[in-house]
N, C-alpha and C positions, 0 to 999 in steps of 0.2 A: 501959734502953731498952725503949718497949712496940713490938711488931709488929703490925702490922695489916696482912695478906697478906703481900708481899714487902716494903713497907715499914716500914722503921724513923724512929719518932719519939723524938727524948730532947727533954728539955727540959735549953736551955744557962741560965737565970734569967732576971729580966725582965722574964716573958712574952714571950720569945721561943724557939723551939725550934727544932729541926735536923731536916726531914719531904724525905725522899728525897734526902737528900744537900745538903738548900739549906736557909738560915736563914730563917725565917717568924716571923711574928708569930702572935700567938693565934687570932684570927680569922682568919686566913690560914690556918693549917693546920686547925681546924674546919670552914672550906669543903671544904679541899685532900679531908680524909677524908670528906664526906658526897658528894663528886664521887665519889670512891673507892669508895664505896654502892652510889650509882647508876651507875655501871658496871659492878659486879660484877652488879644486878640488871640490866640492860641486856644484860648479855653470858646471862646466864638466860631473860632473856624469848625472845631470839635462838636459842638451843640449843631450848626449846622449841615454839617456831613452828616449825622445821627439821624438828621430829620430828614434829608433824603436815602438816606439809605432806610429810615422806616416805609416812607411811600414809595420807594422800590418793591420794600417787599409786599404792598397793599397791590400795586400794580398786577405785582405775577399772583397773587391772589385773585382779582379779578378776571386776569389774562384766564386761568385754569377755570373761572367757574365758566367763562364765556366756552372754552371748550364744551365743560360738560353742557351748557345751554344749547350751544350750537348742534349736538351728538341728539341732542332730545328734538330740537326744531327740526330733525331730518327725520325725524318718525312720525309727521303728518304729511297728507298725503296736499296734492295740490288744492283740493276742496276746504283744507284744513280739518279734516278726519285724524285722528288719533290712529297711525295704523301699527305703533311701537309693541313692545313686550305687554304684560298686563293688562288684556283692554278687559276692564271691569264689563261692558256691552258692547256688542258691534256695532251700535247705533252713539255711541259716546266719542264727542268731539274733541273730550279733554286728554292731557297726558298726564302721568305722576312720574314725580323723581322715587325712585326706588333701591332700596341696598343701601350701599356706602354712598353714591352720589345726594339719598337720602341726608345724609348725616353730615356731609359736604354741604350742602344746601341749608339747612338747619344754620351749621356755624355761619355761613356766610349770611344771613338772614341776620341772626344776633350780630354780626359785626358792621356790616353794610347796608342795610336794608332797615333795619330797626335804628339805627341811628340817622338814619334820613340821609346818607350820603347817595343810594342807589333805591329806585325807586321799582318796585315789582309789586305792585300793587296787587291784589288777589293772590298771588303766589304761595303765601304763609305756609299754608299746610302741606303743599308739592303737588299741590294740583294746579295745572294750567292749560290753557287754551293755547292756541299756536301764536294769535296776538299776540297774549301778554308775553309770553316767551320771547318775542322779536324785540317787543317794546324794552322788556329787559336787558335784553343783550344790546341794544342799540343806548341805554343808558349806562351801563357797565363800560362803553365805550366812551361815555362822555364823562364818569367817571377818570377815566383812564386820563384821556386830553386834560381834563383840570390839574391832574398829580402831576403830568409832565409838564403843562406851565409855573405851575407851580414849584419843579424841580428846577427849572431854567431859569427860576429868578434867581433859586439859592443859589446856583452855581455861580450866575453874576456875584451874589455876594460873596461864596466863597474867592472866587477871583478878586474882588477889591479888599479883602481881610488877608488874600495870600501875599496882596502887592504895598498894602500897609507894611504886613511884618518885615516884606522885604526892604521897605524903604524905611524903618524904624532898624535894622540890623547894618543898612549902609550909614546911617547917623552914626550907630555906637561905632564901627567901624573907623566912620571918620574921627571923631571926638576920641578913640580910642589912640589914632595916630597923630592929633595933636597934641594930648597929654605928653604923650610918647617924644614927641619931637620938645614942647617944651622943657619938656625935664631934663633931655640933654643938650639943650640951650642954655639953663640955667645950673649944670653940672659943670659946663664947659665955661663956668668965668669966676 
């Protein structure tokens, strides 16, 4: 008996065989398995699109915190003076994320930052200097660059799993039109 994923084929003579528990003919079960192909490539294309469309959605995640970064890095002054909302002192260098960008910050911290994909070193608590702030935003950027090479490959693969299916659909295609012509060569005598 051969297996091909969870399925088993034997051949019972004939040219007939026994393909997932039910008796088929030759050309029956040569469809049955190239169906069997393209779903496994189907079910591939599918896991792949997913995985870009999740680092899609990481990207505009970033994209947005880079905004509120950028919004906060225009509140020091060219000295790097802290000159935003909140100055806890007039003589204080630092800035704080505050509010809802607070809490933005936070998530993004647990999601990116705490997993070592982005790197804001001092950051934690929402306090920052105007550095670390650049330093961050210019990492959230190279964040950004790695998910889109990273998309660009998939997309290569989703293209060579899209050109698989289509050349596994022109086989049955074809095998579907010689069956087809056989049968009425062999009707006709």
């Amino acid at each position: 008996m051969v297996e091909i994923g969870s399925v088993g084929i034997q051949s019972i003579g004939d040219g007939r065989f026994i393909y997932d528990g039910q008796e088929v003919s030759f050309e029956d079960m040569v469809f049955m398995v190239q169906m069997e192909v393209i779903n496994r490539v189907d079910e591939q294309f599918a896991a792949k699109f997913n995985e870009i469309k999740e680092r899609n959605q990481k990207i505009k995640e970033i994209n947005d915190m880079i905004q509120i970064l950028r919004s906060y890095a225009n509140k020091f002054d060219k000295d790097g003076k802290w000159i935003g909302e909140d100055i806890p002192d007039e003589n204080d260098v630092t800035g704080k994320f505050f509010g809802e960008d607070m809490e933005k910050w936070k998530e993004f911290w647990d999601k990116y930052v705490k997993t070592g994909m982005i790197d804001a070193s001092g950051m934690e608590d929402g306090d920052f200097y105007k550095s670390e702030i650049e330093a961050a935003m210019e990492n959230c950027k190279a964040a950004i660059s790695n998910l889109n090479a990273e998309n660009e490959l998939d997309m290569m693969v989703l293209n060579r799993l899209g050109n698989q299916r289509n050349s596994y659909l022109q086989l049955m295609k074809s095998l579907l039109e010689k069956v087809s012509q056989a049968r009425s060569e062999a009707a006709r005598l």
